[in-house]
C-alpha positions as CSV (number, residue, x, y, z in Angstrom):
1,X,-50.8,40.1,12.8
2,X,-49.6,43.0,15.1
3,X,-46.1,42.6,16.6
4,X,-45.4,41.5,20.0
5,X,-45.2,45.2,21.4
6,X,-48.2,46.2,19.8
7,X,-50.3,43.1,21.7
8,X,-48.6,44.5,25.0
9,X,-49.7,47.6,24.5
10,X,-53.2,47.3,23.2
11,X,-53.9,44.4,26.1
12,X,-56.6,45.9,28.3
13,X,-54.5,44.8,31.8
14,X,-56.8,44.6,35.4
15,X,-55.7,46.0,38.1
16,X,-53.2,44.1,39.9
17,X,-55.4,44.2,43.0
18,X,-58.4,42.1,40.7
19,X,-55.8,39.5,39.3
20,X,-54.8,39.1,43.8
21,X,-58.3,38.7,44.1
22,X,-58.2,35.4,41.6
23,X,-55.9,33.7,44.5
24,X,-58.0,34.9,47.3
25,X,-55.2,37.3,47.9
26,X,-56.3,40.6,50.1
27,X,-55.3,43.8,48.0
28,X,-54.5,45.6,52.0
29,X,-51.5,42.5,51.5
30,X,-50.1,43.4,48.7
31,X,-47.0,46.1,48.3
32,X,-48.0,47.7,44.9
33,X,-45.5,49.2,42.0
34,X,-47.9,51.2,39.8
35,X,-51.5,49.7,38.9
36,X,-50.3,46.5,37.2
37,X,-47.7,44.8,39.0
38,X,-47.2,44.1,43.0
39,X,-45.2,42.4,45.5
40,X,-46.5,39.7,48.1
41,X,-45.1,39.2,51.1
42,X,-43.7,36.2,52.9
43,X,-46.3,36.1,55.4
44,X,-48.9,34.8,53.0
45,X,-47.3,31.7,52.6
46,X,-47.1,31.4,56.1
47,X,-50.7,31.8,56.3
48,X,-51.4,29.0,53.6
49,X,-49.1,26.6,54.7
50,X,-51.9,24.2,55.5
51,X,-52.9,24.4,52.3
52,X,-52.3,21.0,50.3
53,X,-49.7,22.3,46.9
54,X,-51.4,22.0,43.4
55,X,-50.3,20.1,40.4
56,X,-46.8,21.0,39.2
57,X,-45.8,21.4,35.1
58,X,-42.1,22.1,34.3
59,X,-41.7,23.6,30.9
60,X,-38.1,23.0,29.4
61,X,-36.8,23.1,26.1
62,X,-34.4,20.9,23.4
63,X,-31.1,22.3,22.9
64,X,-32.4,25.7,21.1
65,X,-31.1,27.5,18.3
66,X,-29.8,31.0,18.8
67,X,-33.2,32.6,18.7
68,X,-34.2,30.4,21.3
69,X,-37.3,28.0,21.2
70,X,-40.2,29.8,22.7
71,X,-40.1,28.2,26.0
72,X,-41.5,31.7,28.2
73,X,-44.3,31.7,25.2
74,X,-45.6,28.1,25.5
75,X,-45.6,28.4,29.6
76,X,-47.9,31.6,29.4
77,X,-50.1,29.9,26.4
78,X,-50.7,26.5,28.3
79,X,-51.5,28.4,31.8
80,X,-53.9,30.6,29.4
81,X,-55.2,27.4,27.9
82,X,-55.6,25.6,31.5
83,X,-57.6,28.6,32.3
84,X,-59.7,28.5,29.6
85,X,-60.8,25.3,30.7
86,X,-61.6,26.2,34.5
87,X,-58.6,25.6,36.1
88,X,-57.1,27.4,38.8
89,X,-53.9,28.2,37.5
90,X,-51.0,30.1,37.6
91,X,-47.3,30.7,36.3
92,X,-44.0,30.9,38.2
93,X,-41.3,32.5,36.0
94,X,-37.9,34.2,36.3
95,X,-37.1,38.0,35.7
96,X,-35.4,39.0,32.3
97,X,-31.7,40.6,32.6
98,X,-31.2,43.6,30.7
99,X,-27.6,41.9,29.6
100,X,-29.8,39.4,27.1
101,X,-32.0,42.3,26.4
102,X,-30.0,44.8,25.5
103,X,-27.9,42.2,23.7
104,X,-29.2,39.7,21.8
105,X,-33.0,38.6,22.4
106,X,-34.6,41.4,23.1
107,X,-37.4,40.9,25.2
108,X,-37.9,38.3,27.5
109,X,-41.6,38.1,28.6
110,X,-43.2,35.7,26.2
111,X,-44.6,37.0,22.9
112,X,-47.5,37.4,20.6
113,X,-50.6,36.7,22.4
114,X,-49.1,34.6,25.1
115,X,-47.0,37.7,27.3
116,X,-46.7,38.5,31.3
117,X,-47.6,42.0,31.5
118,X,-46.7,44.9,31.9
119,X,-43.7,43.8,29.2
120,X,-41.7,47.2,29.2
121,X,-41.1,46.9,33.0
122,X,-40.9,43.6,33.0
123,X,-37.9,43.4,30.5
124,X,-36.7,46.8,32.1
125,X,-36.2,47.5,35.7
126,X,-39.5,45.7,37.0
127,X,-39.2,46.3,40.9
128,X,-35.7,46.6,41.1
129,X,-34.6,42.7,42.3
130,X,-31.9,42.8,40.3
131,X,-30.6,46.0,41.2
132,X,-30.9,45.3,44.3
133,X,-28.7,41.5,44.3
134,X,-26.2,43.7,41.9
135,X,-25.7,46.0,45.0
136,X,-26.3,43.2,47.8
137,X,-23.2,41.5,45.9
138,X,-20.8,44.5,45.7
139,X,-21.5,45.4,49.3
140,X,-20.1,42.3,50.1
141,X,-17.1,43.2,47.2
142,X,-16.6,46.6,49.0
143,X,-16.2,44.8,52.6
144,X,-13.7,42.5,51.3
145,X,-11.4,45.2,49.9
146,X,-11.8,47.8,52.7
147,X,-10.5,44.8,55.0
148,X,-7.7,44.3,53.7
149,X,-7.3,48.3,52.9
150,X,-7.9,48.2,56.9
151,X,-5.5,45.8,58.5
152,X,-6.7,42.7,57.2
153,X,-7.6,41.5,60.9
154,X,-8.8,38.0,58.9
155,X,-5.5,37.8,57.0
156,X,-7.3,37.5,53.7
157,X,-4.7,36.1,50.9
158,X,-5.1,38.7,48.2
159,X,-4.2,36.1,45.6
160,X,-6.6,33.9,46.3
161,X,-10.1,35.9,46.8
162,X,-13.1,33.8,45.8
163,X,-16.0,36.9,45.3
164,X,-16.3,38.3,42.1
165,X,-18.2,42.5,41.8
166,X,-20.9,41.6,39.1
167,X,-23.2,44.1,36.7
168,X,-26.4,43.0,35.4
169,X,-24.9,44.1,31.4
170,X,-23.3,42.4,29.0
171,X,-19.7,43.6,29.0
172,X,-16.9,41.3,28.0
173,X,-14.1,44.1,29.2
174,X,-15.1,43.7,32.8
175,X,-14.1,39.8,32.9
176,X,-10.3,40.5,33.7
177,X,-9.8,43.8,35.3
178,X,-7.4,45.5,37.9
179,X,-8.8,47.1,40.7
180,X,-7.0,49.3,42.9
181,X,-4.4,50.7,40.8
182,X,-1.7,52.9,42.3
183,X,-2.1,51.7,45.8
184,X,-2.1,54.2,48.2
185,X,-5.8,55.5,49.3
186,X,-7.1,54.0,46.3
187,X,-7.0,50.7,48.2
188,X,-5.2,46.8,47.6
189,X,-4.2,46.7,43.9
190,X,-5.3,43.3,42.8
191,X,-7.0,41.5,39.2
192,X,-10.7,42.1,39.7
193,X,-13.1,39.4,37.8
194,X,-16.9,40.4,37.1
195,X,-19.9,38.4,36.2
196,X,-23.3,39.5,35.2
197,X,-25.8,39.2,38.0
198,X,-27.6,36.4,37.0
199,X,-24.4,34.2,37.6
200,X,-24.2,36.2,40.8
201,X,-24.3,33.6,43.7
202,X,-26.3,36.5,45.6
203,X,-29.1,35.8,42.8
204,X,-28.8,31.9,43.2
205,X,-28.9,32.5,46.9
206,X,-32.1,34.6,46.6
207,X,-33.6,31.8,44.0
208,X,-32.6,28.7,46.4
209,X,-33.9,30.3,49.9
210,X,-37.0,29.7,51.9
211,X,-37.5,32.7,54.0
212,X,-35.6,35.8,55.6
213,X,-34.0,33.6,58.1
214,X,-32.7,30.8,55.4
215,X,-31.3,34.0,53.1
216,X,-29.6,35.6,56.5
217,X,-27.5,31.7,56.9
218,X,-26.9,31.5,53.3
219,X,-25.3,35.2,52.7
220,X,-23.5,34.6,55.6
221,X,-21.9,31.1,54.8
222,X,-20.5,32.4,51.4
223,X,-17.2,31.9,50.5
224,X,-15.3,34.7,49.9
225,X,-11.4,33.9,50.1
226,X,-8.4,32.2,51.6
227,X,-6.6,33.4,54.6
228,X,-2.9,33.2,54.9
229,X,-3.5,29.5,56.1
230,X,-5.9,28.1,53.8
231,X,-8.6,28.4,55.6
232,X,-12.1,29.9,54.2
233,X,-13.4,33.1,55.1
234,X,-16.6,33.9,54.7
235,X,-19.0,36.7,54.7
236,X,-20.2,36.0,58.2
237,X,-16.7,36.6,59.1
238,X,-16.8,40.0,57.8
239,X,-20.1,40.4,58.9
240,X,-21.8,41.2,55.9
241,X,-24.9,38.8,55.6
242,X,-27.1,41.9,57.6
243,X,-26.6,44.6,55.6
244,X,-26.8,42.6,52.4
245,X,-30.4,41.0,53.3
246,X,-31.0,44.6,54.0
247,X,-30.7,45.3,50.4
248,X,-32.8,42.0,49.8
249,X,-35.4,42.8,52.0
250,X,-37.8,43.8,48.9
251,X,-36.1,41.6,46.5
252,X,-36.8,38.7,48.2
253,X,-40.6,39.3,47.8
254,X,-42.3,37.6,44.9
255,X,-44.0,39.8,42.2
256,X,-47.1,39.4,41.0
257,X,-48.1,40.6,37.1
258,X,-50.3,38.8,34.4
259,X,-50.5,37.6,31.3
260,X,-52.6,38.8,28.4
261,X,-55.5,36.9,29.6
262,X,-55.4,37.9,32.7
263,X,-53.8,34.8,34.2
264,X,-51.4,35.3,37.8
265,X,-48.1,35.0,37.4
266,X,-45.3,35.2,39.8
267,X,-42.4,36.7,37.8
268,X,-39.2,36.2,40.2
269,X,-35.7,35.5,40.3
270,X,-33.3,35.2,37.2
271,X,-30.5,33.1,37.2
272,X,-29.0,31.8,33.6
273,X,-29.1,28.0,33.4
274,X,-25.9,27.8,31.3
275,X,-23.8,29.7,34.1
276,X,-26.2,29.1,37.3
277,X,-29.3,26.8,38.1
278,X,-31.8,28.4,35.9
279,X,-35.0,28.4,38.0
280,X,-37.0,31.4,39.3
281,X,-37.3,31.3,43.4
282,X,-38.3,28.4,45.6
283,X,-40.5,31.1,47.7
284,X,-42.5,31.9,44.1
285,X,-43.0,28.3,43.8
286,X,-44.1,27.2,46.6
287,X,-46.6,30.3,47.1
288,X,-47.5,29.3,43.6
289,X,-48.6,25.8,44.3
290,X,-50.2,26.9,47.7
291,X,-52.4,29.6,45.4
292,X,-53.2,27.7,42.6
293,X,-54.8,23.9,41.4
294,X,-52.1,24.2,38.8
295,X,-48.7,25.8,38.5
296,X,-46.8,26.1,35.0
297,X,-43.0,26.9,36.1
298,X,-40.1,26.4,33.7
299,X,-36.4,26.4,33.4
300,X,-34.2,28.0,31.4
301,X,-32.6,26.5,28.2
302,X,-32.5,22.5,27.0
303,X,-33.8,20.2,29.9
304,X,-29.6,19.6,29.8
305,X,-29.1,22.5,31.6
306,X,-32.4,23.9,33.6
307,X,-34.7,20.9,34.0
308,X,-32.1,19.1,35.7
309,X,-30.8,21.4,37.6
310,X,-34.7,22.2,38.6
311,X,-34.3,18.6,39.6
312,X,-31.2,17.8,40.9
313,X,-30.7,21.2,42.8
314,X,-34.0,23.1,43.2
315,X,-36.1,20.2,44.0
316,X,-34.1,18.7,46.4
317,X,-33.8,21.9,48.2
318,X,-37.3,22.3,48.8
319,X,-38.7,19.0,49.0
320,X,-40.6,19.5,45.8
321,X,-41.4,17.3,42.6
322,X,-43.7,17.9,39.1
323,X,-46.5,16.1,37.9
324,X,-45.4,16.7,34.5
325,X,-42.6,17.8,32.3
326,X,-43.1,19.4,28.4
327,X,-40.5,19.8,26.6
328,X,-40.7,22.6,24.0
329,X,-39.3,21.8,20.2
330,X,-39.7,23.8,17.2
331,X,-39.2,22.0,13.5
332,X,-36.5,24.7,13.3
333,X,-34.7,23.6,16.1
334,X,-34.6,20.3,14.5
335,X,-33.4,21.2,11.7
336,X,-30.9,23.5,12.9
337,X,-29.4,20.1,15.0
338,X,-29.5,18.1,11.5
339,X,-26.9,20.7,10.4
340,X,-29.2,23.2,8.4
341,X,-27.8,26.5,7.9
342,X,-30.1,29.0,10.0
343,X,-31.0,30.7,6.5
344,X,-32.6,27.9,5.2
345,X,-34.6,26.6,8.6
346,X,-37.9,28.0,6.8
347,X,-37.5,25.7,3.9
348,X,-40.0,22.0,4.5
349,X,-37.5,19.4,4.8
350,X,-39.0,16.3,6.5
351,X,-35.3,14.2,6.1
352,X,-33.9,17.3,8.2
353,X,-35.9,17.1,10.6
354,X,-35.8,13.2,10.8
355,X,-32.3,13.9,12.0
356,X,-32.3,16.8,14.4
357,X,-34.6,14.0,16.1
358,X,-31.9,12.7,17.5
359,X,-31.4,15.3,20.1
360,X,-35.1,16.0,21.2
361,X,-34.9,11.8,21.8
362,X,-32.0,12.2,24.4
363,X,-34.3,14.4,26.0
364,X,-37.3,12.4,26.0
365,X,-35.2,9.8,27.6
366,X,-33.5,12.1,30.3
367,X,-36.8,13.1,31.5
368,X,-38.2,9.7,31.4
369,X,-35.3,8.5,33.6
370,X,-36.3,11.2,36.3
371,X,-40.0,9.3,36.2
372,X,-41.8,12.2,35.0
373,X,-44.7,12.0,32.6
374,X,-43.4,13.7,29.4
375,X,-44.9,15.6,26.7
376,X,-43.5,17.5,23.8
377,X,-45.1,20.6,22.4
378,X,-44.2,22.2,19.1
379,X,-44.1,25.2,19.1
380,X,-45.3,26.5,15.2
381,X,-43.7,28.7,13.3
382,X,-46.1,29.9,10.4
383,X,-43.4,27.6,7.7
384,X,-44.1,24.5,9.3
385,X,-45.8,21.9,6.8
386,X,-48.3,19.6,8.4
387,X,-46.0,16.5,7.1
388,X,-43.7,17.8,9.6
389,X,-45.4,18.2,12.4
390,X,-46.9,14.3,11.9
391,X,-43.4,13.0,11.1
392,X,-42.5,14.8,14.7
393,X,-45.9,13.0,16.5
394,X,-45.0,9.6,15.4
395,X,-41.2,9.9,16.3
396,X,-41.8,11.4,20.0
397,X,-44.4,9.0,20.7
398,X,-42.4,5.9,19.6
399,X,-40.2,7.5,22.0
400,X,-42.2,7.8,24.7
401,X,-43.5,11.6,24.6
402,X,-47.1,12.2,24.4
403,X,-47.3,15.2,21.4
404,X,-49.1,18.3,21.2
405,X,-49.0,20.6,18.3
406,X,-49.0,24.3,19.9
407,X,-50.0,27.7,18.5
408,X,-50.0,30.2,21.6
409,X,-48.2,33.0,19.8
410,X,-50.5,33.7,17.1
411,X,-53.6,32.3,19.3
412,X,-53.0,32.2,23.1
413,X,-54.7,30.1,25.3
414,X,-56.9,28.7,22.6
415,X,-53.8,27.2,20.8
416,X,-52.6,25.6,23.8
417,X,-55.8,23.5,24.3
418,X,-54.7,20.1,22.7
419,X,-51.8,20.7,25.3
420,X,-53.7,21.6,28.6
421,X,-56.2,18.4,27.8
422,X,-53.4,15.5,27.3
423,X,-51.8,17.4,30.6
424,X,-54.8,17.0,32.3
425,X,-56.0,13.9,30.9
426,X,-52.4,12.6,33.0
427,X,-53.5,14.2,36.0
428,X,-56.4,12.2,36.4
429,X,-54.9,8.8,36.2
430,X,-55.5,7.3,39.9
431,X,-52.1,5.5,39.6
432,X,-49.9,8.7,39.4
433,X,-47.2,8.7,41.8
434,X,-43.9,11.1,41.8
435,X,-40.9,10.0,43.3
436,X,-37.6,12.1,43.4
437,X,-35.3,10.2,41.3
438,X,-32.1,12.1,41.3
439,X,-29.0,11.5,38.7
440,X,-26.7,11.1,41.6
441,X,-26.6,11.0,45.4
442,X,-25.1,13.8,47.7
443,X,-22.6,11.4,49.3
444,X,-20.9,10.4,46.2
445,X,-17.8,11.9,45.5
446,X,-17.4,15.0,43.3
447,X,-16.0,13.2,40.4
448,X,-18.7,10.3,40.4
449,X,-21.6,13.2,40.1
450,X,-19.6,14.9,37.5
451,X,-19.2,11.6,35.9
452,X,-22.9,10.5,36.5
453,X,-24.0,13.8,34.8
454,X,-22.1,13.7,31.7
455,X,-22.5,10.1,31.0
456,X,-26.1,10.0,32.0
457,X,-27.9,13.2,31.1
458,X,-25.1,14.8,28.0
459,X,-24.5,11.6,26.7
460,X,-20.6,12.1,27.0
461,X,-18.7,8.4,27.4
462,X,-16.3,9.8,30.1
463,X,-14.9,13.2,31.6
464,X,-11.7,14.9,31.4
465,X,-11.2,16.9,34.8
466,X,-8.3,19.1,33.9
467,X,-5.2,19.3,37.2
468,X,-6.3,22.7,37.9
469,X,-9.8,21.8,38.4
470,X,-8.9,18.2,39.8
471,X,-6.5,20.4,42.6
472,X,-9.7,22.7,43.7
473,X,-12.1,19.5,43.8
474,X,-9.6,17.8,46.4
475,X,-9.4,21.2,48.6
476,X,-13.6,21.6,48.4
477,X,-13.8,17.9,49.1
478,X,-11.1,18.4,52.3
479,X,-12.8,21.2,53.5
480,X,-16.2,19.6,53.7
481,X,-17.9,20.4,50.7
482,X,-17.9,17.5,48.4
483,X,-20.9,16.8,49.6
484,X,-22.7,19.5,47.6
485,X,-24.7,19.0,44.3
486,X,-22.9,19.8,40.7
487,X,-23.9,23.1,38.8
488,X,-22.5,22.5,35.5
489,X,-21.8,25.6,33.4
490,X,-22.0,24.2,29.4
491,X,-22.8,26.0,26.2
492,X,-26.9,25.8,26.0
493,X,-27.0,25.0,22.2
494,X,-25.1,21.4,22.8
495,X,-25.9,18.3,24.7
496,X,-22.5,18.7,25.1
497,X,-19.2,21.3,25.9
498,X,-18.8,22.0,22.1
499,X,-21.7,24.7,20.9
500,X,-21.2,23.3,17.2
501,X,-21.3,19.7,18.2
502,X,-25.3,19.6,17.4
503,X,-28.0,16.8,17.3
504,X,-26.7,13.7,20.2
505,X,-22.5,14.2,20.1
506,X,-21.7,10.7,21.7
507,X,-18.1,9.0,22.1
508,X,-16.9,12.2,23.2
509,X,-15.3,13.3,26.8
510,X,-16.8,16.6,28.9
511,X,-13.5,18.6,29.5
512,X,-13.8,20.1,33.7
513,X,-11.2,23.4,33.1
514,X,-12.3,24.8,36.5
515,X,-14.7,24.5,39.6
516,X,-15.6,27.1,42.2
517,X,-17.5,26.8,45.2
518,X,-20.9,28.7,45.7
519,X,-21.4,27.6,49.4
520,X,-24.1,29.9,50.0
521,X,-26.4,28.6,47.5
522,X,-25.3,25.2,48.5
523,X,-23.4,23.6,44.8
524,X,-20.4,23.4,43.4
525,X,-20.6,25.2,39.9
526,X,-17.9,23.0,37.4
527,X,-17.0,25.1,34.3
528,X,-16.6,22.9,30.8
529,X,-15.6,24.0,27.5
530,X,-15.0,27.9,26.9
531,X,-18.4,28.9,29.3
532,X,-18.2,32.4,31.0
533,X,-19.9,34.1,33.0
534,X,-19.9,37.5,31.9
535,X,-21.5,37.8,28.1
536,X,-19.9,40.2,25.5
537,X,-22.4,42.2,23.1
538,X,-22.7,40.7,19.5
539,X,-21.6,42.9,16.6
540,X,-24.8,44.6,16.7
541,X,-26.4,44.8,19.7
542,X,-30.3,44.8,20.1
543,X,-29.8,48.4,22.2
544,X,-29.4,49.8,19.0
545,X,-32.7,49.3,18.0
546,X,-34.2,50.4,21.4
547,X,-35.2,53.9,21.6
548,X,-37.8,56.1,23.2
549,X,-39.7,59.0,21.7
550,X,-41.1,62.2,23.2
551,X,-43.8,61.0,24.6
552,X,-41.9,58.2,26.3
553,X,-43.0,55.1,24.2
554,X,-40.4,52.9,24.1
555,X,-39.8,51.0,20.9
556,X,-37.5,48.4,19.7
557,X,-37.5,45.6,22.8
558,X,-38.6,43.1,20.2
């Protein structure tokens, strides 16, 4: 079989204006970058706001092992598959940041015979969103240190500055810097913290807004410091949010690429679910169930992390709700949460995989709780015995899960077919109803969402908010923010705070060691365990496999 790259580059891609003219999309509308890939603008889904929204399937994943399940793969496959069978269907995914690419995974864009296309721009610079909320976010840096270089009319407290400068790279020697050394001209010497730009609130913002207008109010209402008082300052006092939408003014601007066989997708928006809320943008959903029957979306990492923030945060915000939910498991992934080495996850072992069960059940029953109809797909790997695979159908379905066996890697669309029937088998059913059921309610307190999430959805028997984090909580909650929603930043390969505590850790407590506030996007992010939010490289680095030759191939990105 040829390897991922090689399927990108021998797939004969249409124009970009051909895949608009699937959606009934006017080529004269679309801003293009290059021949393959283009952005849409806003007004379109202006224009096709009467238009009743398709079906909805969010595609989320069991707590992965570091290789990561295959989650982008089996979205692109099923879409593939639902198009193989007539339907009008698109995808709705988030952008790759070069700090994963560059680091550990490589490429981001699906694989095999189930990839968006074009994948090197995809996985690269694409159109330049991410550049662009790296530089939205540091204007806003810049103002806040040329105030207080200038006066500091707002009386910022230099101690207790609330924006962090962020890089889309992983770099562990930016987390805890000094900035401004020697005074002087060279500005207000102070400890400088970076994150990579997916944890960026700027990107959240981007993800979470619902036009220009919504993105001016949300820059504008971020917090960005105490004053000498206590008080919050914000970029509106600075008067930032202008120039910064400037910046955003493309960004903000769905793009529009396709998959090997030719299916739309809307790749936009990038947040991490482990450190943010993990969705690509409300504006590429919505225009995505406006343009299509069917819309295959997903969230990043375990349904832990991105499928409930998708629900608790994303859905609430735009007043949206699937029609199904799949959760992506692999037999490795099951074995790797039964405690087998990652060397031997090739070797059959039906006992193993018997008890990694345990943590694709909590799932099951998480996303049963929201009232979503559930399926589980397994991904296959070419080890995987048949004995397996049955021993997994007859434990998800006692649980609950209808199960689908799927091969879109080595087979696209036609090895997502069993999938795309049982999905649309559901559809049909007159008696289909969705109903928001959120794991807690906006007007609890702080601590009872925290509490609701980790006893409900991690499966922890209590939480342990630390006094530093405890301290911040009470001065959000007194200065009118406890009514926000919970962002919890966890380790993705856990249910809970502990990375090694695999399959379903229970009598266990979360441990809350800090919260911040990210008012602009509208959540309180609550850091557990040792989370941060700016990767380091591993000891080798997937750049040093990445290379270019003369004649400007590029090799290596998987």
């Amino acid at each position: 079989m040829q390897s991922d790259i090689e399927i990108a580059r021998n797939a004969k891609m249409l124009p970009i204006s051909e895949i608009a003219s699937k959606l009934e999309i006017d080529p004269s509308d679309l801003d293009h970058y290059g021949k393959y890939k283009a952005k849409i603008p806003l007004s379109l889904l202006d224009r096709h706001s009467d238009r009743p929204d398709g079906k909805m399937v969010l595609v989320t994943a069991m707590n992965p092992t570091p290789a990561g399940e295959g989650k982008t793969t089996v979205s692109i496959g099923l879409a593939q598959a639902l198009s193989i069978l007539d339907q009008k269907v698109m995808l709705a995914l988030r952008e790759p940041s070069l700090g994963p690419v560059f680091g550990v995974k490589g490429g981001a864009a699906g694989g095999g015979y189930s990839q968006v296309l074009p994948m090197d721009d995809i996985n690269l610079h694409f159109t330049g969103d991410l550049h662009a909320i790296t530089s939205a976010n540091n204007l806003l840096a810049a103002m806040v240190d040329n105030h207080l270089f200038q006066g500091n009319a707002l009386r910022i407290d230099p101690k207790r500055i609330l924006w962090k400068r962020c890089l889309d790279m992983n770099d562990r020697a930016l987390r805890n810097t000094v900035i401004g050394v020697g005074g002087g001209n060279s500005g207000v010497e102070r400890k400088e913290v970076f994150s990579i730009t997916a944890a960026s609130e700027v990107m959240a913002i981007l993800c979470l807004a619902s036009d220009m207008t919504d993105l001016k109010a949300r820059l504008a209402a971020i917090s960005v410091a105490y004053d000498e008082d206590g008080k919050m300052v914000t970029a509106g006092d600075l008067h930032a949010e202008g120039a910064m939408a400037v910046l955003l003014k493309d960004a903000i601007c769905p793009n529009l690429v396709q998959s090997v066989e030719h299916v739309p997708a809307l790749v936009h928006g990038g947040p991490f679910a482990n450190i943010s809320h993990g969705c690509n943008s409300i504006i590429a959903t919505r225009m995505g169930l406006k343009l299509s029957d069917v819309l295959i979306t997903e969230a990043g990492f375990g349904a832990d992390l991105g499928a409930e923030k998708f629900l608790d945060i994303k859905c609430r915000a735009a007043g949206i709700w699937p029609d199904s939910v799949v959760i992506v498991a692999t037999v490795r992934s099951l074995k790797y949460n039964a405690g087998i080495p990652k060397a031997n996850l090739s070797e059959s072992d039906t006992e193993a995989v018997k008890r990694g069960f345990s943590n694709l059940e909590k799932h099951i029953e998480n996303m049963n709780r929201f009232g979503i109809p559930c399926f589980v797909a397994s991904n296959r790997f070419p080890t995987d015995t048949e004995e397996e695979l049955d021993c997994i159908r007859e434990m998800c379905e006692s649980s609950g899960a209808l199960f689908a066996p799927v091969d879109v890697y080595a087979r696209g669309g036609d090895g997502g077919l069993e999938l795309a029937k049982e999905i649309l088998s559901v559809f049909e059913k007159p008696n289909l109803t969705k109903r928001p059921r959120y794991v807690y309610e906006l007007d609890q307190s702080v601590e009872e969402k925290i509490r609701a999430l980790a006893t409900t959805i991690y499966g922890a028997s209590g939480v342990d908010i630390l006094p530093d984090a405890l301290e911040k909580i009470r001065a959000f909650e007194k200065l009118g923010f406890g009514g926000l929603p919970i962002c919890v930043a966890k380790t993705q390969y856990s249910l809970s705070d502990d990375a090694k505590a695999l399959g379903r850790p229970q009598d266990y407590s979360l441990t809350v060691r800090d919260v911040y506030l990210s008012s602009g996007a509208g959540y309180l992010v609550v850091l557990t365990g040792n989370i941060v939010t700016m990767p380091g490289l591993p000891p080798k680095p997937a750049a040093e496999s990445i290379d270019i030759d003369a004649n400007g191939v590029i090799e290596g990105l998987f």
